[in-house]
Residue frames as a rotation matrix with the C-alpha (Angstrom) as fourth column:
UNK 1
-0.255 0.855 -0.452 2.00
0.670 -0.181 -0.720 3.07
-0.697 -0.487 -0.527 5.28
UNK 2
-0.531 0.126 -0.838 2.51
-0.537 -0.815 0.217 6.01
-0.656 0.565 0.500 2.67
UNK 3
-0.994 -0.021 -0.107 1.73
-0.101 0.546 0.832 3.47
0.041 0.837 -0.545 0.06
UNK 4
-0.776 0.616 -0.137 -1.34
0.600 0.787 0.146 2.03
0.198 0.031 -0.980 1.50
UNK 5
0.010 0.811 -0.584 -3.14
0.270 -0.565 -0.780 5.65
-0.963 -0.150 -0.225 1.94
UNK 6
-0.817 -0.185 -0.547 -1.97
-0.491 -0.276 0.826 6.09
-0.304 0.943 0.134 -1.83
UNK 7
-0.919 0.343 -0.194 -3.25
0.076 0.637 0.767 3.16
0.387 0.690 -0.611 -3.12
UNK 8
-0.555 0.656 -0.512 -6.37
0.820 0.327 -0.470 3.24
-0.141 -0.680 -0.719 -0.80
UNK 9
-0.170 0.366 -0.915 -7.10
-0.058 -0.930 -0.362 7.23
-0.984 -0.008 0.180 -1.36
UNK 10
-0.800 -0.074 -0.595 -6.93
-0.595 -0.026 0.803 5.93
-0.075 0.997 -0.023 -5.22
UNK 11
-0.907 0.420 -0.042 -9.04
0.319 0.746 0.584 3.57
0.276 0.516 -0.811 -4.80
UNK 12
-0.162 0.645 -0.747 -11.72
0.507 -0.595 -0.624 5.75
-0.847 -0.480 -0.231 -2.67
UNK 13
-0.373 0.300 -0.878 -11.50
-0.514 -0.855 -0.073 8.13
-0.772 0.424 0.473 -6.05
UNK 14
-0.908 0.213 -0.360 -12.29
-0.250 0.413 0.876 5.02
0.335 0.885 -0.322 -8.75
UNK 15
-0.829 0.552 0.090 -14.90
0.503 0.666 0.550 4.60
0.244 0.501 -0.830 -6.96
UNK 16
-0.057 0.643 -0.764 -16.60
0.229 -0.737 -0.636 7.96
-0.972 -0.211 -0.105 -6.62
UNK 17
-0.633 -0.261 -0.729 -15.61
-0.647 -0.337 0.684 7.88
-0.424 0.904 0.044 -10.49
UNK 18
-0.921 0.389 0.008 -17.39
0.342 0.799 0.494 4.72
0.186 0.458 -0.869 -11.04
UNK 19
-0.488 0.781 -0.389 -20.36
0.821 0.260 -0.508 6.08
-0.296 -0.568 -0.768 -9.00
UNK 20
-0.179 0.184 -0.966 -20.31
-0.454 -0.887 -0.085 9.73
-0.873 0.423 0.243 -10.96
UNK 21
-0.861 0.266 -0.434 -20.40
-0.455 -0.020 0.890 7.63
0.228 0.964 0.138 -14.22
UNK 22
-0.833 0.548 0.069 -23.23
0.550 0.835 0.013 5.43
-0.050 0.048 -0.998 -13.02
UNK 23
-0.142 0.783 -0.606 -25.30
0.211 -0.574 -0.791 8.71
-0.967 -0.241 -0.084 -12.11
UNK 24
-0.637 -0.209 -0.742 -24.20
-0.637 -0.399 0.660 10.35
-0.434 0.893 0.121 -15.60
UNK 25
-0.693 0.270 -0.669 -25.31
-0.189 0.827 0.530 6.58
0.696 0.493 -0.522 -17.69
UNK 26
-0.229 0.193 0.954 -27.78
-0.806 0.513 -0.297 4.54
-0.547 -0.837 0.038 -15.39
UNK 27
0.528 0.843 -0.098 -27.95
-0.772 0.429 -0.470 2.23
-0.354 0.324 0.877 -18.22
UNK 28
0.243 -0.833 -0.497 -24.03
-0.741 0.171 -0.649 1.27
0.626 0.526 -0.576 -18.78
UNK 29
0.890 -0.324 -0.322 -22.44
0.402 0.890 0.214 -1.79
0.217 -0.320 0.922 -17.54
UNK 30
0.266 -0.791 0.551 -19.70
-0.603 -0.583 -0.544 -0.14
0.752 -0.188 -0.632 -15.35
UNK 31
0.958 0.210 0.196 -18.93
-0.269 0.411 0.871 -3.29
0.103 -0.887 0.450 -12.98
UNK 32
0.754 -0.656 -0.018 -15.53
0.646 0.738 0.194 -3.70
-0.114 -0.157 0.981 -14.22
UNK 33
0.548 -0.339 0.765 -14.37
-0.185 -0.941 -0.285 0.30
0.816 0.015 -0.578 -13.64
UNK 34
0.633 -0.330 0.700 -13.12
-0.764 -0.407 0.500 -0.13
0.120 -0.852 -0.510 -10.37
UNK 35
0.082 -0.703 -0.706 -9.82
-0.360 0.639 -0.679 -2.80
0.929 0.310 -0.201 -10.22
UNK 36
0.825 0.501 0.262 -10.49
-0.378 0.143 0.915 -4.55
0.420 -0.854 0.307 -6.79
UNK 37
0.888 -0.450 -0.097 -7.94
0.456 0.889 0.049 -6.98
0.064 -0.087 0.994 -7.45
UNK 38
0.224 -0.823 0.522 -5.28
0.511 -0.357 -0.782 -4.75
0.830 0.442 0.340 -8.89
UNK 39
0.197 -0.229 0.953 -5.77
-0.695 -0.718 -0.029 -2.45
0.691 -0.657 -0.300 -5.52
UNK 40
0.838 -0.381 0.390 -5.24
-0.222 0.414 0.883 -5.66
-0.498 -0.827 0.263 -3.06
UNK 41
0.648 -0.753 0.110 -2.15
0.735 0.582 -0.347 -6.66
0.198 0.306 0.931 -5.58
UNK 42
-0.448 -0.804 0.391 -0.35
0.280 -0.541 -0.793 -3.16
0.849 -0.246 0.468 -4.80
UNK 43
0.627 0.283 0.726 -1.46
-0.644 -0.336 0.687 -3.13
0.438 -0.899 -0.028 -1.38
UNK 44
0.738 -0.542 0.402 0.29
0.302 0.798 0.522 -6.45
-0.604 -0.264 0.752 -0.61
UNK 45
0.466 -0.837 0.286 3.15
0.438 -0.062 -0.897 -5.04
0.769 0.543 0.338 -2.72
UNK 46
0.337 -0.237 0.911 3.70
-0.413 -0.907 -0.083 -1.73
0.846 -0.348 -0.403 -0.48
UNK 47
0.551 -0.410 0.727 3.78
-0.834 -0.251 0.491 -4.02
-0.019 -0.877 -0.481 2.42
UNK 48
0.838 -0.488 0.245 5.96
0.525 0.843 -0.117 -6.47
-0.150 0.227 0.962 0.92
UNK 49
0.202 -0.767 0.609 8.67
0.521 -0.442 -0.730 -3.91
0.829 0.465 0.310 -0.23
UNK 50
0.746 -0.056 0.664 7.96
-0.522 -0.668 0.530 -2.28
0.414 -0.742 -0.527 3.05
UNK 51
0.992 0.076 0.101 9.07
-0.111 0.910 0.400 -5.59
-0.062 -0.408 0.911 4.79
UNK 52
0.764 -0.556 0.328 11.74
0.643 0.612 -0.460 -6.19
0.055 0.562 0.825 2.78
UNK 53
0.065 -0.796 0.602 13.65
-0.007 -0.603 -0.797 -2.69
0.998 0.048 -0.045 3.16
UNK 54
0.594 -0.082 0.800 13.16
-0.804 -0.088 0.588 -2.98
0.022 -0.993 -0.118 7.23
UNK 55
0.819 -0.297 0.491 14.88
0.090 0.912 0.401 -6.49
-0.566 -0.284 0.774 7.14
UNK 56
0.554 -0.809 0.196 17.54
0.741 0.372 -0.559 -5.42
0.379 0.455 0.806 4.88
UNK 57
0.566 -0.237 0.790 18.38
-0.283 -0.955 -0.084 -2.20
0.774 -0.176 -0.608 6.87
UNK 58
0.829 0.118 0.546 17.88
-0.556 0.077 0.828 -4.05
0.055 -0.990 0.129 10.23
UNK 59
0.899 -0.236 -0.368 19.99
0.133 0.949 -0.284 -7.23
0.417 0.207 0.885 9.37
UNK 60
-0.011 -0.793 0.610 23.35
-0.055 -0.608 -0.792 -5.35
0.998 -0.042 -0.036 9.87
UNK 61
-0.628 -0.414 0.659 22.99
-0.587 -0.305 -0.750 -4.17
0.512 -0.858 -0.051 13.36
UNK 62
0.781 0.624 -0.023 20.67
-0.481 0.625 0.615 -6.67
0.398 -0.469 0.788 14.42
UNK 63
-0.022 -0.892 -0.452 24.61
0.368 0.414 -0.833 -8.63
0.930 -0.184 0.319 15.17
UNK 64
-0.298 -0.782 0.547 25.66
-0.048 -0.560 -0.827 -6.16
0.953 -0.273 0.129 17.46
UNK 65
-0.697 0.064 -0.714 25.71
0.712 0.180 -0.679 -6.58
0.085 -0.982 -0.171 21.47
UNK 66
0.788 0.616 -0.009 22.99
0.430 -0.539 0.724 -4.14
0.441 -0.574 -0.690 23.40
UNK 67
0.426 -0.551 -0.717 25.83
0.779 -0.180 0.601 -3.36
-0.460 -0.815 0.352 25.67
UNK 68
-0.147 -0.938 0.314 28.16
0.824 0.060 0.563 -2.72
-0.547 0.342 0.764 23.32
UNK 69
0.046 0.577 0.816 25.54
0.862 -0.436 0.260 -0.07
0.505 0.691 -0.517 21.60
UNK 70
0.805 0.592 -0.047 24.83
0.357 -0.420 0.834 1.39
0.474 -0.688 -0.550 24.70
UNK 71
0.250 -0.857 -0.450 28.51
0.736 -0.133 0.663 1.79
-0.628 -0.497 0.598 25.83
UNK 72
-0.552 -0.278 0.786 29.05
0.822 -0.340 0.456 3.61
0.141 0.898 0.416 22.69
UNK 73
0.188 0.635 0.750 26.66
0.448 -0.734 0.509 6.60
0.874 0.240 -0.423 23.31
């Protein structure tokens, strides 16, 4: 989740940058300031890698009885 307010709170500022240069220029071709793509490719990273450490933590005790957890405490 940290990621995706990163990458999201970055992408909120490229495009108050894109919109501060458009005010600044109003004659420039600025349509390819803001990386649309690049922000859904590390969005879908963050929650790939997210994914991927929960399933390699979990995997381990995922084996183990309920009971046998619960008897323990």
């Amino acid at each position: 989740i940290g990621g995706l307010i990163g990458v999201g709170i970055g992408l909120v500022g490229l495009i108050m940058f894109q919109t501060g240069l458009q005010f600044l220029s109003p004659g420039a071709d600025l349509s390819g300031v803001v990386p649309y793509g690049t922000a859904l490719v590390l969005m879908a990273l963050c929650i790939l890698v997210a994914l991927v450490a929960a399933l390699v933590t979990a995997w381990g005790p995922s084996g183990e009885k309920p009971l046998a957890v619960l008897r323990a405490e």
